[in-house]
Structures are given as structure tokens and as C-alpha cells.
N, C-alpha and C positions, 0 to 999 in steps of 0.2 A: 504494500500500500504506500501511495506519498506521502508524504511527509515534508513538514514545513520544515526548512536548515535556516535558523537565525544568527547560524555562526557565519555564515558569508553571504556576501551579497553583491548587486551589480556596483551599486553606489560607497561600497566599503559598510553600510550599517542599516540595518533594517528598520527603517521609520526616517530615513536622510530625506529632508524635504529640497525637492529639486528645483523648486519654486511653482511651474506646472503642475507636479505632481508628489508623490510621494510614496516611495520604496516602503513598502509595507509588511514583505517576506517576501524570502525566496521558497519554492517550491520544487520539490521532485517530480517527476514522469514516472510511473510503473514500469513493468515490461507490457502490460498491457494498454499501453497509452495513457491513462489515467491520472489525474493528480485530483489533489485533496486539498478544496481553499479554506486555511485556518478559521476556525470558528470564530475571532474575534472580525476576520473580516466579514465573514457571511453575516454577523448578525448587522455592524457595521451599515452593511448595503441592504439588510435586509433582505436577502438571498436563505429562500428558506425552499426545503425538498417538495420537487415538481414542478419549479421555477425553470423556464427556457433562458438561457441567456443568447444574444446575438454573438459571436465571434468577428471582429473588424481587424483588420489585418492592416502594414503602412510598409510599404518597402522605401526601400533608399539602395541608391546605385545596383537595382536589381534582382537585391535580399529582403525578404523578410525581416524588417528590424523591431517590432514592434506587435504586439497583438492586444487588443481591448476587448471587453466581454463586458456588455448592456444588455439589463431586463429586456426580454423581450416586447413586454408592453410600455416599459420607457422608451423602447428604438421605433416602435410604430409609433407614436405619440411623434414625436421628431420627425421621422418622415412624413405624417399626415401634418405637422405644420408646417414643414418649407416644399412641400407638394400644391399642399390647400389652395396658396398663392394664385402660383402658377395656372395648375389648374381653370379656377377662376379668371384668369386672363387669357387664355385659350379658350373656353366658352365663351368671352364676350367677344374675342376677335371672331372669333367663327359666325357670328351673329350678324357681322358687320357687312 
């Protein structure tokens, strides 16, 4: 099973605020692909069992550098607002 390693981390210490963001734990991978997000963050984000999360990915020069995980019903909220807009102005151009 994964497990959270507090002993090392990308940023040198687990909790370093990077001003964006903040290194919260490192985590393992199983051999079955798996990892396990520390309960202080689950409760944190209120991530509780049977919760989807979205996986968002960001490369740079090619690579995968980054990955984000959003509620699922936080990420459609988001996209039905900067959709909504748009939408909306394609229905009235088409009218026109």
C-alpha cells in the first residue's frame, strides 16, 4: 500500500509554501499503480470515499511536469462557468 514519506520531499520539507502552492506530502505509487492521499489532506479538501476526482495534467518542454486532481463536481462547476459565457454569445450571434 502507499504511503505518505515526510522524510523527503520535492521542495526539501513537506508543508514549504511555494507561494502558488504548497508541498503538502510526498507520496508513494504501489506496484499496482495506487497511492494513498494522507488523511489530513483528504479531510483538508474534503475528499471523502466515492468522491471522483478530475486528473489535469501540464507538461513543459514535452514532459509531464505536473498533475492536479479536482472534485469532480468542483471541475464541472468551472467549466459550466467559462462555457456558460461563451455559449451564450454563440446563441445570440447565430440569431443574428
Amino acid at each position: 500500500m502507499a504511503r505518505a514519506d515526510k522524510s523527503q520531499s520535492y521542495c526539501g520539507s513537506a508543508g514549504k509554501n511555494l507561494g502558488c502552492c504548497t508541498v503538502e506530502s510526498v507520496v508513494s505509487i504501489d506496484e499496482r499503480g495506487q497511492m494513498v492521499l494522507p488523511k489530513e489532506i483528504r479531510e483538508k479538501a474534503k475528499i471523502c470515499p466515492g468522491d471522483k476526482l478530475v486528473v489535469i495534467t501540464m507538461e513543459k518542454d514535452g514532459k509531464f511536469c505536473c498533475l492536479s486532481l479536482i472534485k469532480a463536481q468542483d471541475f464541472e462547476g468551472m467549466v459550466k462557468n467559462l462555457l456558460s459565457p461563451m455559449l451564450t454569445d454563440l446563441r445570440l450571434k447565430g440569431r443574428s
